[in-house]
Each structure stands twice: as C-alpha cells, then as structure tokens.
KOLGU-4560 file (N, C-alpha, C; in nm, 3 decimals, padded with zeros to 5 digits):
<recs>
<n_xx: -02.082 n_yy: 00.910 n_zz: -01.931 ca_xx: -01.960 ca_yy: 00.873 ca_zz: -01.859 c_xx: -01.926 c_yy: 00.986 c_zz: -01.763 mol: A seq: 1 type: UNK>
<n_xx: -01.854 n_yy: 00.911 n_zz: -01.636 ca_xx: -01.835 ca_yy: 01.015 ca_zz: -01.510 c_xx: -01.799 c_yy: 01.138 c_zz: -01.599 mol: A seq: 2 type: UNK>
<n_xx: -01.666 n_yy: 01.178 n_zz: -01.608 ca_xx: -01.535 ca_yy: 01.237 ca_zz: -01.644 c_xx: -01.475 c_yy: 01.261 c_zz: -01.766 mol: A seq: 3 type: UNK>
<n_xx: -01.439 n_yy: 01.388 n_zz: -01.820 ca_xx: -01.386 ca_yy: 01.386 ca_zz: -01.943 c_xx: -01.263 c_yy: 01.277 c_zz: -01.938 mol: A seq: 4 type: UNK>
<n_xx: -01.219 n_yy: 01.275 n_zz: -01.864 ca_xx: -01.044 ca_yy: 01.151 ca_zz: -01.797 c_xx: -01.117 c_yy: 01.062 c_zz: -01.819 mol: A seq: 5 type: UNK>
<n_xx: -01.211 n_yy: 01.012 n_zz: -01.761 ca_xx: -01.248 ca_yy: 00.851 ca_zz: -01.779 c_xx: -01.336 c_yy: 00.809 c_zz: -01.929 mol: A seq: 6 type: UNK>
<n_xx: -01.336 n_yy: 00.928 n_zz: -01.971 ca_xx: -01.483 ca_yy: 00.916 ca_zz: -02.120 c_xx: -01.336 c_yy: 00.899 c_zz: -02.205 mol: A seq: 7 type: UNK>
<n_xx: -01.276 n_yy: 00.941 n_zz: -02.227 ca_xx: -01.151 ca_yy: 00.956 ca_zz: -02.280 c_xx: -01.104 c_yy: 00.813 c_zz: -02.259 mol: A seq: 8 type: UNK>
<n_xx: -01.039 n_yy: 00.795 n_zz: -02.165 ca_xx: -01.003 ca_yy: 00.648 ca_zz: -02.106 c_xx: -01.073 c_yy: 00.551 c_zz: -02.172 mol: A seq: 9 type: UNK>
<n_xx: -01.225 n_yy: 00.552 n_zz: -02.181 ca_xx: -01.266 ca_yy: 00.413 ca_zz: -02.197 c_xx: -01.302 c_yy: 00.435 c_zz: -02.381 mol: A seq: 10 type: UNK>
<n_xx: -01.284 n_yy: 00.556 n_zz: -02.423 ca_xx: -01.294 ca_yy: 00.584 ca_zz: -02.543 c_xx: -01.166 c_yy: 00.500 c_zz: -02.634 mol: A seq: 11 type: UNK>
<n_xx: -01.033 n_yy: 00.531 n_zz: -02.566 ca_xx: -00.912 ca_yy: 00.461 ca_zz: -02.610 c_xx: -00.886 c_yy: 00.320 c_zz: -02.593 mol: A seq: 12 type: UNK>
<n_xx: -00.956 n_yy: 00.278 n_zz: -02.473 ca_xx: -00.967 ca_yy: 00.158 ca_zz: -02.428 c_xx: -01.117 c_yy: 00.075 c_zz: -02.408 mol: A seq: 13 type: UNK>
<n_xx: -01.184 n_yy: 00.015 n_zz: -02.560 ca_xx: -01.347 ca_yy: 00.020 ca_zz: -02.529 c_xx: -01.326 c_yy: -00.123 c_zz: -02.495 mol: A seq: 14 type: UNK>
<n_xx: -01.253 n_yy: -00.217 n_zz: -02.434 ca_xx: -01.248 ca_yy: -00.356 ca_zz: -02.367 c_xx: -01.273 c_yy: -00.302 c_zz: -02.224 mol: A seq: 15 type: UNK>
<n_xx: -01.190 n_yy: -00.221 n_zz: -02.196 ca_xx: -01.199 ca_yy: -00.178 ca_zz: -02.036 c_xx: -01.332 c_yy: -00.087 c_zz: -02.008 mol: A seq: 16 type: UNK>
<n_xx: -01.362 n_yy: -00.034 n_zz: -02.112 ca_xx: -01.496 ca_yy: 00.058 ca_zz: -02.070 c_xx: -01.607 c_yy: 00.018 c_zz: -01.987 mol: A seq: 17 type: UNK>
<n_xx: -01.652 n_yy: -00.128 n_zz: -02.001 ca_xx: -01.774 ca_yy: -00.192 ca_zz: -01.887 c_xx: -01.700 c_yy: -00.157 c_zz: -01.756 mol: A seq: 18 type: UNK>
<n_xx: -01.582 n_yy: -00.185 n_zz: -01.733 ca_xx: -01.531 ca_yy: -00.214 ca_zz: -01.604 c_xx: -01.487 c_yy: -00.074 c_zz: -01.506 mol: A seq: 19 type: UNK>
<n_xx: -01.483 n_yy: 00.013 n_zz: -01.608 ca_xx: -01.500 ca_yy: 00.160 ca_zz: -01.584 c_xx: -01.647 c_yy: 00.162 c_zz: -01.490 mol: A seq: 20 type: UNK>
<n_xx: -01.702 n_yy: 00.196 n_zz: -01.627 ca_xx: -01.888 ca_yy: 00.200 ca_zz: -01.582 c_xx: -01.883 c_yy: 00.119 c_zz: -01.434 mol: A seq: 21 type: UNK>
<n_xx: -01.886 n_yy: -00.006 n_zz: -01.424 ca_xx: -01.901 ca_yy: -00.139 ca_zz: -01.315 c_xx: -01.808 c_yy: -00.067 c_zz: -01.191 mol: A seq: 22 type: UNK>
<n_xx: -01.714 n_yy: 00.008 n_zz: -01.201 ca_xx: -01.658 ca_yy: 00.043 ca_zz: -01.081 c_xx: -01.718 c_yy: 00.193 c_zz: -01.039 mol: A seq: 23 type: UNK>
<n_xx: -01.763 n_yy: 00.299 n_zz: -01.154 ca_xx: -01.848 ca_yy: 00.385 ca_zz: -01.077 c_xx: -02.007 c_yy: 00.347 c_zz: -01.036 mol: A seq: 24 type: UNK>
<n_xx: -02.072 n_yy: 00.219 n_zz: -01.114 ca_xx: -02.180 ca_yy: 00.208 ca_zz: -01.040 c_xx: -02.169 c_yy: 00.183 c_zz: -00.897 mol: A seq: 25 type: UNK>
<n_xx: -02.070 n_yy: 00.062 n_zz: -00.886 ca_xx: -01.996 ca_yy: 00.026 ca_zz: -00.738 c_xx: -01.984 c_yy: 00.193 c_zz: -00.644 mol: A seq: 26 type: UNK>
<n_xx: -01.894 n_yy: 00.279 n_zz: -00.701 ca_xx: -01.904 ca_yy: 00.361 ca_zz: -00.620 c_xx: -02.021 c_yy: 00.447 c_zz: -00.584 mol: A seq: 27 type: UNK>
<n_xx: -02.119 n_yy: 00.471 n_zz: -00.671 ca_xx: -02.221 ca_yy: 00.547 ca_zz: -00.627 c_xx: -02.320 c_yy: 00.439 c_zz: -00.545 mol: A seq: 28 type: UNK>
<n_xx: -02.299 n_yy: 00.281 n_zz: -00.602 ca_xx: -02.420 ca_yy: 00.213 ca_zz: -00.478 c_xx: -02.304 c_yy: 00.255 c_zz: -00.335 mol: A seq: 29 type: UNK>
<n_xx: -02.185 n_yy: 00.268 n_zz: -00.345 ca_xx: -02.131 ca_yy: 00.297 ca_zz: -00.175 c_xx: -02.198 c_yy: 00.392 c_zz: -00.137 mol: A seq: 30 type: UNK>
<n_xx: -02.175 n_yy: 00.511 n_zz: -00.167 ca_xx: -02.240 ca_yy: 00.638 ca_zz: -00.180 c_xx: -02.409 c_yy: 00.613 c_zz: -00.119 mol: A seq: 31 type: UNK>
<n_xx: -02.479 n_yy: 00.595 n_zz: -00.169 ca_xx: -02.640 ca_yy: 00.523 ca_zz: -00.155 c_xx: -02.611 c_yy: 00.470 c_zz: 00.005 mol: A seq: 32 type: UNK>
<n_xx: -02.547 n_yy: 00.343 n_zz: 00.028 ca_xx: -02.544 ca_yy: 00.326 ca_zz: 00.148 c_xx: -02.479 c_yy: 00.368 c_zz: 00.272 mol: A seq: 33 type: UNK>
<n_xx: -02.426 n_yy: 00.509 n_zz: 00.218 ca_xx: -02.328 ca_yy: 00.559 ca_zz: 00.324 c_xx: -02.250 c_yy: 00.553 c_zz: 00.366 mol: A seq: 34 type: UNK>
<n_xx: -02.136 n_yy: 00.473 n_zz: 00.279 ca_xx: -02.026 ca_yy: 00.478 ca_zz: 00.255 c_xx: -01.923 c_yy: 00.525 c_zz: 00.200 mol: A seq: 35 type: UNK>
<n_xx: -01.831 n_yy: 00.599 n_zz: 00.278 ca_xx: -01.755 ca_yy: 00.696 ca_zz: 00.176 c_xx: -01.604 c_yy: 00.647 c_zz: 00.135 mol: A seq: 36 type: UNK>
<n_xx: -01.582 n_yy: 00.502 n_zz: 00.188 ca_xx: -01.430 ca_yy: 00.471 ca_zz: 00.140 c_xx: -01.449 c_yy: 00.316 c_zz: 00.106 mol: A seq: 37 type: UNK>
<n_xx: -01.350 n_yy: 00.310 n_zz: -00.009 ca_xx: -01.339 ca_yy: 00.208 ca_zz: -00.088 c_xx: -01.252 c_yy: 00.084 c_zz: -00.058 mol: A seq: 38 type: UNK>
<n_xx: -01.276 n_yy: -00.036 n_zz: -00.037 ca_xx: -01.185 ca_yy: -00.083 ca_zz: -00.014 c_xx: -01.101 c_yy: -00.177 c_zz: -00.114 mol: A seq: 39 type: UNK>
<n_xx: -01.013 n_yy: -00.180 n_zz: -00.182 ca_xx: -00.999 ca_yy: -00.250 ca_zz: -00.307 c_xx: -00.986 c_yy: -00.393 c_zz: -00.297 mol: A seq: 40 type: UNK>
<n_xx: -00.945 n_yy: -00.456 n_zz: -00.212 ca_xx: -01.012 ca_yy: -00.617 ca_zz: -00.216 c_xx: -01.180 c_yy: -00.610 c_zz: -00.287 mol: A seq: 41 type: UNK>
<n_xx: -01.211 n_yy: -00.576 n_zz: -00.169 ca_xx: -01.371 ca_yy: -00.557 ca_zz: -00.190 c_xx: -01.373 c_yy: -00.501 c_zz: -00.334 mol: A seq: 42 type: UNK>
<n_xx: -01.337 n_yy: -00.417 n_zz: -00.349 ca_xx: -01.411 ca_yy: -00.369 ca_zz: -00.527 c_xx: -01.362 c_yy: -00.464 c_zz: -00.602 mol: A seq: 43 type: UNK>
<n_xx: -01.265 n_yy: -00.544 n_zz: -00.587 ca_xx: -01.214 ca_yy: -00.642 ca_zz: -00.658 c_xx: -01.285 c_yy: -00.765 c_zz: -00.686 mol: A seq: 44 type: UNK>
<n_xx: -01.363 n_yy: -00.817 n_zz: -00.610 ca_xx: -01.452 ca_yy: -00.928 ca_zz: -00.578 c_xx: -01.593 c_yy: -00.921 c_zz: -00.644 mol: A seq: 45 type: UNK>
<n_xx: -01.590 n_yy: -00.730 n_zz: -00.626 ca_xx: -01.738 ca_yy: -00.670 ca_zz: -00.677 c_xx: -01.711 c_yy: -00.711 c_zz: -00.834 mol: A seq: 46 type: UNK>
<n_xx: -01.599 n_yy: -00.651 n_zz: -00.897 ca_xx: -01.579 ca_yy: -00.616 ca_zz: -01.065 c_xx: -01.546 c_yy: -00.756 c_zz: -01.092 mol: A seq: 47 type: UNK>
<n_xx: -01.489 n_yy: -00.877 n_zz: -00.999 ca_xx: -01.457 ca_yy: -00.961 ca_zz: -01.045 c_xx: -01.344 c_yy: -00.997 c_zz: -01.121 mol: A seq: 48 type: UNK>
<n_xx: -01.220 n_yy: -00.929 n_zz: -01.091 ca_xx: -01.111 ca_yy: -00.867 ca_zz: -01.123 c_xx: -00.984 c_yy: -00.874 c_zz: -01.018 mol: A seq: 49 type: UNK>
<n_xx: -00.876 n_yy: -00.887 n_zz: -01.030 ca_xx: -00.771 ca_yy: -00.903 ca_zz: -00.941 c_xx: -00.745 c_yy: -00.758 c_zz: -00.884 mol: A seq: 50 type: UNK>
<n_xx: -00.681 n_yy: -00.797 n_zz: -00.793 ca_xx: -00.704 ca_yy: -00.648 ca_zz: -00.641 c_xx: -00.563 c_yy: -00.580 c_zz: -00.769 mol: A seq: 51 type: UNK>
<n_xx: -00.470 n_yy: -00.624 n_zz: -00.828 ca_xx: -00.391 ca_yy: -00.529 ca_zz: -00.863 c_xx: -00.444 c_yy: -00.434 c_zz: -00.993 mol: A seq: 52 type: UNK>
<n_xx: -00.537 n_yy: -00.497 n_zz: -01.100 ca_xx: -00.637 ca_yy: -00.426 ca_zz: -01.221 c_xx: -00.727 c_yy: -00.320 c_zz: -01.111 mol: A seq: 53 type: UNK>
<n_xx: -00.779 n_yy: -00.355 n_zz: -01.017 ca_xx: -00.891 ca_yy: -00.306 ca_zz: -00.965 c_xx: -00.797 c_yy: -00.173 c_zz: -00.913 mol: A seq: 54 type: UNK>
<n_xx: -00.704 n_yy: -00.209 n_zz: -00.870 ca_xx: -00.576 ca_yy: -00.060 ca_zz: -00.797 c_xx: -00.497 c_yy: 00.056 c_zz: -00.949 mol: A seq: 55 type: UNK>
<n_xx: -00.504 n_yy: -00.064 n_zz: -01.063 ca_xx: -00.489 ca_yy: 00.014 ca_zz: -01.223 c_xx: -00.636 c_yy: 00.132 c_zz: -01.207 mol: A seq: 56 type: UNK>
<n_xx: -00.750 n_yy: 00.078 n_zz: -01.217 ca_xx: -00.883 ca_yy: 00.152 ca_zz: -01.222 c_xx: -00.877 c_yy: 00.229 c_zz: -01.148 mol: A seq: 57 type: UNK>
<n_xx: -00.836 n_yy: 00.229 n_zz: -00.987 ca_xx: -00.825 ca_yy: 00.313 ca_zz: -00.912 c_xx: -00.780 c_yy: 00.449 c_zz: -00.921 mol: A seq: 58 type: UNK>
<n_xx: -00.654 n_yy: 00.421 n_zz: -00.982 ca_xx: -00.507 ca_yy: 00.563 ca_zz: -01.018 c_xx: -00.638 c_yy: 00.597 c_zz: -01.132 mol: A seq: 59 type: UNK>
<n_xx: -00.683 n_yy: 00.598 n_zz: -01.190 ca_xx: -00.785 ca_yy: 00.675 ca_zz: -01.335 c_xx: -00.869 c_yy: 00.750 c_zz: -01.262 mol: A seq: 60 type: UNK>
<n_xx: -00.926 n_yy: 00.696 n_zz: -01.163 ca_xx: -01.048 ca_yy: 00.754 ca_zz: -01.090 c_xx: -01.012 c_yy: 00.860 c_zz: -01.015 mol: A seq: 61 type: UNK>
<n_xx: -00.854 n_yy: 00.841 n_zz: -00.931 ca_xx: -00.783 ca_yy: 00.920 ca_zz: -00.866 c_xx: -00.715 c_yy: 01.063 c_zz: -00.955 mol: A seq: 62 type: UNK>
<n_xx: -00.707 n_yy: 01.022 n_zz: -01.063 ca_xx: -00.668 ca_yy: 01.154 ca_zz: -01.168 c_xx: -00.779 c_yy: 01.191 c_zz: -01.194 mol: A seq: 63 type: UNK>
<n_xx: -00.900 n_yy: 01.135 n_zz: -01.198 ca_xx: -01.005 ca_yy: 01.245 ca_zz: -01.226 c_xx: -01.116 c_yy: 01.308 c_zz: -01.115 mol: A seq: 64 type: UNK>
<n_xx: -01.018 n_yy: 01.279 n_zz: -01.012 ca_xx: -01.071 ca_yy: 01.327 ca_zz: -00.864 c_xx: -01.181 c_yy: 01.280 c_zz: -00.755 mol: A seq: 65 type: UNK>
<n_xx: -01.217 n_yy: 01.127 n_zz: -00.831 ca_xx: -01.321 ca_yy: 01.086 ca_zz: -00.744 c_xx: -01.267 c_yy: 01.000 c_zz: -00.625 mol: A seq: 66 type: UNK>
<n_xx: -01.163 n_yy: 00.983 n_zz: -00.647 ca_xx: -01.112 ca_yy: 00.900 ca_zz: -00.487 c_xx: -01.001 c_yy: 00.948 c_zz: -00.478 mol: A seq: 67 type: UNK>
<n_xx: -00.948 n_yy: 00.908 n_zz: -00.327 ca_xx: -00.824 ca_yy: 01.016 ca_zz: -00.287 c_xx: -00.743 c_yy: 00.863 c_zz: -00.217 mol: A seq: 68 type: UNK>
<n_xx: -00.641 n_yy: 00.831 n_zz: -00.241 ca_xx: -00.589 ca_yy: 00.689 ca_zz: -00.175 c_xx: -00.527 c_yy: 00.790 c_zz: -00.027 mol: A seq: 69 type: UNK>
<n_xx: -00.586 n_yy: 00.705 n_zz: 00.057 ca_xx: -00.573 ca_yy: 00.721 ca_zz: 00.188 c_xx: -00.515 c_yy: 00.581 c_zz: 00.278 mol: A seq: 70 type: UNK>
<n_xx: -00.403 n_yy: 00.599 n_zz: 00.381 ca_xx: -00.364 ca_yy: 00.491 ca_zz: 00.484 c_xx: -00.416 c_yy: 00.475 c_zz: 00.657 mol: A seq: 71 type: UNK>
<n_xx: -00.479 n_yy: 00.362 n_zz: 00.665 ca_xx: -00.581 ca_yy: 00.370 ca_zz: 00.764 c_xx: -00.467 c_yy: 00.298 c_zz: 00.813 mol: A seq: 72 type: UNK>
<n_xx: -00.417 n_yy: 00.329 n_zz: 00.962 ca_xx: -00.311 ca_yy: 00.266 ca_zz: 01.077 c_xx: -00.429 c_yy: 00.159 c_zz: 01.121 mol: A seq: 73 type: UNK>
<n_xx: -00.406 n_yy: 00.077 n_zz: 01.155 ca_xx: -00.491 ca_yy: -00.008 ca_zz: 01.182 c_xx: -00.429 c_yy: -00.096 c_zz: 01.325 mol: A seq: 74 type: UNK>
<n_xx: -00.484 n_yy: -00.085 n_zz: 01.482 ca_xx: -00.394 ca_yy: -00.187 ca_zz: 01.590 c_xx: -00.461 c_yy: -00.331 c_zz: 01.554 mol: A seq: 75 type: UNK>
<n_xx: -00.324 n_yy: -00.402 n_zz: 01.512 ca_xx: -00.371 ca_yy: -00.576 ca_zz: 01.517 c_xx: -00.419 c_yy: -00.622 c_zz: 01.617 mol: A seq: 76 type: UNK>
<n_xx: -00.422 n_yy: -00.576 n_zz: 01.735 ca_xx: -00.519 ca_yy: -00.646 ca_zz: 01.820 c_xx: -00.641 c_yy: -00.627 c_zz: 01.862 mol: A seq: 77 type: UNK>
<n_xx: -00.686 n_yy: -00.529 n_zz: 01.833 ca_xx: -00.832 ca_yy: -00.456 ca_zz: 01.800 c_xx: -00.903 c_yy: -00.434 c_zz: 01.707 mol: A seq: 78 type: UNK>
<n_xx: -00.827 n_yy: -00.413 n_zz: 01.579 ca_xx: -00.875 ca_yy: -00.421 ca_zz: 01.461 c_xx: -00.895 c_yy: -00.248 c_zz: 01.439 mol: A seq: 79 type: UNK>
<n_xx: -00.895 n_yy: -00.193 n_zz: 01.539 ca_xx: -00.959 ca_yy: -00.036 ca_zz: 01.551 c_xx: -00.842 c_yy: 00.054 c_zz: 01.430 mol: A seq: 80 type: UNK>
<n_xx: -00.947 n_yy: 00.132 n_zz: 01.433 ca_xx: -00.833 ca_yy: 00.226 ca_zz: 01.335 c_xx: -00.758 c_yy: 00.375 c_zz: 01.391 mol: A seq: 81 type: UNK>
<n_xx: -00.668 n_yy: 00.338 n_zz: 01.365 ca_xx: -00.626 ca_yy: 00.494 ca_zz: 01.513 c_xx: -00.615 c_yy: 00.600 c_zz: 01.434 mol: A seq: 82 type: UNK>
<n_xx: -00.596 n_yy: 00.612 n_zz: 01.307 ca_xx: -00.591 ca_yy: 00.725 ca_zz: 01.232 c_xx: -00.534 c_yy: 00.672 c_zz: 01.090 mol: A seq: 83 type: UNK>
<n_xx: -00.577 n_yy: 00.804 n_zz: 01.000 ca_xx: -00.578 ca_yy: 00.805 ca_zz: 00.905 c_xx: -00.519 c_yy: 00.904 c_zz: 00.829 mol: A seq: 84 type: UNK>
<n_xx: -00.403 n_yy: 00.890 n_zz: 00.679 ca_xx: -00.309 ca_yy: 00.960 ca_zz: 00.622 c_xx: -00.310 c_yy: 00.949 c_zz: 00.525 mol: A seq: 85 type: UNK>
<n_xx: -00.328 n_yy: 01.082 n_zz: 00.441 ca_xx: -00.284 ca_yy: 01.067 ca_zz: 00.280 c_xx: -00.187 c_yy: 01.081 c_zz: 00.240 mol: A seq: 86 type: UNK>
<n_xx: -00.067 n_yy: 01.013 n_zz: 00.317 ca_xx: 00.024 ca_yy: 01.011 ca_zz: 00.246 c_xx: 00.136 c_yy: 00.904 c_zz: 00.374 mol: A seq: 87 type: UNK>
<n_xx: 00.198 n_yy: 00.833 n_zz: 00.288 ca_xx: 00.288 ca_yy: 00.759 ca_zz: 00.417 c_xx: 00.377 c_yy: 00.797 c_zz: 00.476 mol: A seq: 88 type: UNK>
<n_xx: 00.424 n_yy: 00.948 n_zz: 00.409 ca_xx: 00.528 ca_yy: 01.030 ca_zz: 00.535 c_xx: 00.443 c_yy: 01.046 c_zz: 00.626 mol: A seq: 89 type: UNK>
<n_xx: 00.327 n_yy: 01.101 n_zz: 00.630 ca_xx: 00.251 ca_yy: 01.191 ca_zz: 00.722 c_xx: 00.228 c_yy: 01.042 c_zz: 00.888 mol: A seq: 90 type: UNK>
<n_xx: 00.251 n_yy: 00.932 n_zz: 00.833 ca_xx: 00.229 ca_yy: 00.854 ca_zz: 00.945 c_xx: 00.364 c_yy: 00.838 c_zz: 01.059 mol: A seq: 91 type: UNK>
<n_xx: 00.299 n_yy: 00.838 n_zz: 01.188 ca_xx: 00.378 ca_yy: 00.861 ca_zz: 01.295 c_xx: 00.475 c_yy: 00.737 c_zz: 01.304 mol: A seq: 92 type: UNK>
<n_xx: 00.584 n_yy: 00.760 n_zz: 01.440 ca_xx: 00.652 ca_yy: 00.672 ca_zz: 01.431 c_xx: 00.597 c_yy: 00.532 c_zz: 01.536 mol: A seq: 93 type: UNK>
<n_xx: 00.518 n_yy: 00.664 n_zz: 01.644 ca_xx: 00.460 ca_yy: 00.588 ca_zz: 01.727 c_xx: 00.336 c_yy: 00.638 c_zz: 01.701 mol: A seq: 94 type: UNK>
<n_xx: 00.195 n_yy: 00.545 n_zz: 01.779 ca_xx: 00.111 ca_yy: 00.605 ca_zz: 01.795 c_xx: -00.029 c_yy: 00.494 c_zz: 01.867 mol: A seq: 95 type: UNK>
<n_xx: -00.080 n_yy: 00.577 n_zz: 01.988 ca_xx: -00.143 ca_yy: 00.506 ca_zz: 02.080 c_xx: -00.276 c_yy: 00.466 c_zz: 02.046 mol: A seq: 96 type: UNK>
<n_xx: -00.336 n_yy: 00.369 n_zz: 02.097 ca_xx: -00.453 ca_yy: 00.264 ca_zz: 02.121 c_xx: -00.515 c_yy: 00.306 c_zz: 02.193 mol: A seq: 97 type: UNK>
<n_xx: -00.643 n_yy: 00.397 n_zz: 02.156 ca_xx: -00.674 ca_yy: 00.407 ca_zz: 02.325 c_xx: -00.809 c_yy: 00.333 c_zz: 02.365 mol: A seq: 98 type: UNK>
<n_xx: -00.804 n_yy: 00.179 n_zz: 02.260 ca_xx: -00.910 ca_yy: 00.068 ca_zz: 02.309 c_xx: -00.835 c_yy: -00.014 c_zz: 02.357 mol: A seq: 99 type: UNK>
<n_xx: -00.711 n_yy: -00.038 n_zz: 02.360 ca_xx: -00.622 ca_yy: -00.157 ca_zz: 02.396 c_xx: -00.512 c_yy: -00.068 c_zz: 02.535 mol: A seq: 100 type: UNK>
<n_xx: -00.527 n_yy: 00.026 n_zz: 02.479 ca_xx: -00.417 ca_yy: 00.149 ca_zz: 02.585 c_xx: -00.253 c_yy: 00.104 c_zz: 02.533 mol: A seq: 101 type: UNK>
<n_xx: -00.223 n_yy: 00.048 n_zz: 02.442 ca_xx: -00.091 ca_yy: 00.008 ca_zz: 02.466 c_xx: -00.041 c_yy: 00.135 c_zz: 02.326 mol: A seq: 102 type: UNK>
<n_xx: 00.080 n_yy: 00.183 n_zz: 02.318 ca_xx: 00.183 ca_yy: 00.267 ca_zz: 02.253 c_xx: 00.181 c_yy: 00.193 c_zz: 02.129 mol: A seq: 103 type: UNK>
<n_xx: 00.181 n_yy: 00.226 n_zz: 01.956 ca_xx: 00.195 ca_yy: 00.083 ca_zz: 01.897 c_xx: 00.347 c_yy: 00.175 c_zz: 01.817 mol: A seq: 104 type: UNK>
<n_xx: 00.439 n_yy: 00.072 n_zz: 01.783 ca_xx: 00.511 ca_yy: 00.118 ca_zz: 01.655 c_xx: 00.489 c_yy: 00.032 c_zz: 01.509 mol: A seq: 105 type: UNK>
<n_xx: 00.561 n_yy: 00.045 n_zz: 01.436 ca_xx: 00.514 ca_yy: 00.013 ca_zz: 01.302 c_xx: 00.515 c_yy: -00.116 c_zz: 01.290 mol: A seq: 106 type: UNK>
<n_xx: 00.560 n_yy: -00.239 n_zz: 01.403 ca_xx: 00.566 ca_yy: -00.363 ca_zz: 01.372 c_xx: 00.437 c_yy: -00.382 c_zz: 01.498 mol: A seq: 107 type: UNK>
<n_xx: 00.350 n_yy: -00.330 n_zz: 01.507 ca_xx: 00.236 ca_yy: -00.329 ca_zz: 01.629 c_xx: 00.121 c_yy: -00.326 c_zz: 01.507 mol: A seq: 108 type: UNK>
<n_xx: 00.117 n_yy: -00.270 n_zz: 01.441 ca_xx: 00.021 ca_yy: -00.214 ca_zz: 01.314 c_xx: 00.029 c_yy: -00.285 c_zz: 01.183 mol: A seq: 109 type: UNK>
<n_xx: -00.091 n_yy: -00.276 n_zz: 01.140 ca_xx: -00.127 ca_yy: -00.266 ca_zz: 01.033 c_xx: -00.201 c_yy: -00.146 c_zz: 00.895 mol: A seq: 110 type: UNK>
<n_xx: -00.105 n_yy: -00.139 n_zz: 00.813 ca_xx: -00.131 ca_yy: -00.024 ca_zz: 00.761 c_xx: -00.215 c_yy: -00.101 c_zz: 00.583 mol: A seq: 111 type: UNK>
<n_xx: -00.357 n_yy: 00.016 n_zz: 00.574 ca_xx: -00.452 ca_yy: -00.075 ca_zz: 00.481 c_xx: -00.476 c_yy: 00.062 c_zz: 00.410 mol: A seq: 112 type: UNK>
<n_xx: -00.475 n_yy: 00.000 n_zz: 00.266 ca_xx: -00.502 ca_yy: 00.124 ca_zz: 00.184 c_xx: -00.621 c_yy: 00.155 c_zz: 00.101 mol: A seq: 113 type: UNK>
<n_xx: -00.703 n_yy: 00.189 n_zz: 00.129 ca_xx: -00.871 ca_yy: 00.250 ca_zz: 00.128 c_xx: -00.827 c_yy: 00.340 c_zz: 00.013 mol: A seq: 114 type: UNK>
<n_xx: -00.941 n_yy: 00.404 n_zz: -00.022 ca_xx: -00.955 ca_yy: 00.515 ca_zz: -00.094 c_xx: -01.102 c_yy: 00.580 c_zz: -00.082 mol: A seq: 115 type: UNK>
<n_xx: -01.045 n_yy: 00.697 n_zz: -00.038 ca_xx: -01.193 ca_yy: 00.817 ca_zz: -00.005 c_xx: -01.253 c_yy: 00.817 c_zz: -00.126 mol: A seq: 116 type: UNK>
<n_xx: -01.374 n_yy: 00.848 n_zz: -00.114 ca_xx: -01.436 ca_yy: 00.891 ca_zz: -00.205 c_xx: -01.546 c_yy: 01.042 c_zz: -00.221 mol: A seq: 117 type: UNK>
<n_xx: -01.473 n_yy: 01.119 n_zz: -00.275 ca_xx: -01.532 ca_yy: 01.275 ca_zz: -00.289 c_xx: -01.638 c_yy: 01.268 c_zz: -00.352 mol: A seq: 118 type: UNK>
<n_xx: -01.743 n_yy: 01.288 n_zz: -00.280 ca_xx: -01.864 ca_yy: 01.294 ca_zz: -00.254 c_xx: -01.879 c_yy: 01.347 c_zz: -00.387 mol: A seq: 119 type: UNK>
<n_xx: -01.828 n_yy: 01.498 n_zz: -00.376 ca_xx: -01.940 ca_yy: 01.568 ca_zz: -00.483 c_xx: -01.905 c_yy: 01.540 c_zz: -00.634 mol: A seq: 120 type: UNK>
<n_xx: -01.760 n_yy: 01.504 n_zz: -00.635 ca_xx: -01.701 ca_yy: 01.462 ca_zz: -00.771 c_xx: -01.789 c_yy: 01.318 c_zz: -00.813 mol: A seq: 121 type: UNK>
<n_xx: -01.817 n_yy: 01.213 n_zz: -00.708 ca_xx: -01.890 ca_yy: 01.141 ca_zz: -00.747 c_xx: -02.017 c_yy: 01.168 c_zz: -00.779 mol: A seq: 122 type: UNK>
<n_xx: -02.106 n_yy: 01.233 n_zz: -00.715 ca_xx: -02.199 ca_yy: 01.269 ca_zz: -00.778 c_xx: -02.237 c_yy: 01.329 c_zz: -00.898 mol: A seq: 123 type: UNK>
<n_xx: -02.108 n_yy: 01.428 n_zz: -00.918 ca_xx: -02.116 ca_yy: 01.502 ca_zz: -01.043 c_xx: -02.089 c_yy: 01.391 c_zz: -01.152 mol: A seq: 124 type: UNK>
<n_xx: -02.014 n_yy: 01.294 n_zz: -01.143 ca_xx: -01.973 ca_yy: 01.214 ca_zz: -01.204 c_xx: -02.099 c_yy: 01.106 c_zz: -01.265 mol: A seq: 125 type: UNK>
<n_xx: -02.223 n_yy: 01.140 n_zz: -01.207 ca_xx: -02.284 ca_yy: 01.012 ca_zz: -01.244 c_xx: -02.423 c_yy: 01.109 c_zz: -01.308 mol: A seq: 126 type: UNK>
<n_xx: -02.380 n_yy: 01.169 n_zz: -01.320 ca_xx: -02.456 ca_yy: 01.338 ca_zz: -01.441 c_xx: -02.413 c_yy: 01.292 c_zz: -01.564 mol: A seq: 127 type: UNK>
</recs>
C-alpha cells in the first residue's frame, strides 16, 4: 500500500480498500501516460463510483500528499485555461483571454477542480 495514511485507511476500512488500490493504480497509469492532473469526473467513471465518493478518496490521498486540489479558471468560450490556483482566494477578480482577447470576470468563467498529482509522492507511493 501507497502510504502509512492510506495502509491505515484501508486497514480500518477493508470494504473501501480495492477502491483505494483502483484509484492509485488509476493514478500511476496517469503518471505512465503523462499526465499529471486528475480529473474527478473522470476518476469517477474509471472506479465506477459517484464524482462525490471519488472527491471522499481524494481528501485521503490529499492528506497523504499525493494530490494537491487545484482551480483551473477556465474561458467558456474557448475552453482554454487561463490559469491556475490552489486555493480560491488566490483567484483574480478579473482576468484576460489572450485566445479570445476579451477581459473575463467570474460570470465569463468557468472554474474546474483538478487535482495535481506529486510526482514523486506517487511514485514513492507505488514502492
């Protein structure tokens, strides 16, 4: 198991333990293909599991340092991502497009919540 946090975890909880395992295999096949952020719909679909259990799994993984929840600003009319924040103070009030060129404010955007994934914690994790 990754993590003393998660060996622990699935030790107290051995119903949830596959789904443990099933979400770090998920993360290390990201990893493999060069992917470093998670998207929880998507892992949700992967584990076969509702996006809000799959965001429970998440906060475990996040206490034992393998993903970091991050907010990708996202312009709705491009889809592009203008930047990215770990934390939702840190996001602006405004902030520009520069595939569309237009100024966006918070009703211009879409804000989507990913989660990084630390490379080396994952790796160590699958030791």
């Amino acid at each position: 198991m990754p993590s003393k946090k998660l060996e622990n975890f699935s030790r107290r909880n051995p119903e949830l333990a596959p789904l443990v395992q099933k979400l770090m295999d998920y993360i290390h096949w990201l990893l493999g293909q060069k992917i470093t952020k998670l998207i929880p719909r998507v892992a949700a679909a992967q584990l076969g599991i509702s996006e809000a259990d799959t965001l429970g799994l998440l906060s475990l993984f996040q206490d034992a340092g393998i993903v970091e929840p991050r907010y990708d600003l996202v312009c709705k009319q491009t889809g592009s991502v203008l930047g990215s924040y770990h934390s939702l103070d840190e996001i602006p009030d405004k902030i520009e497009c520069n595939v569309c060129g237009k100024e966006h404010d918070a009703d211009d955007l879409r804000v989507d919540l990913v989660f990084e994934i630390a490379q080396g914690r994952a790796a160590n994790a699958a030791a």
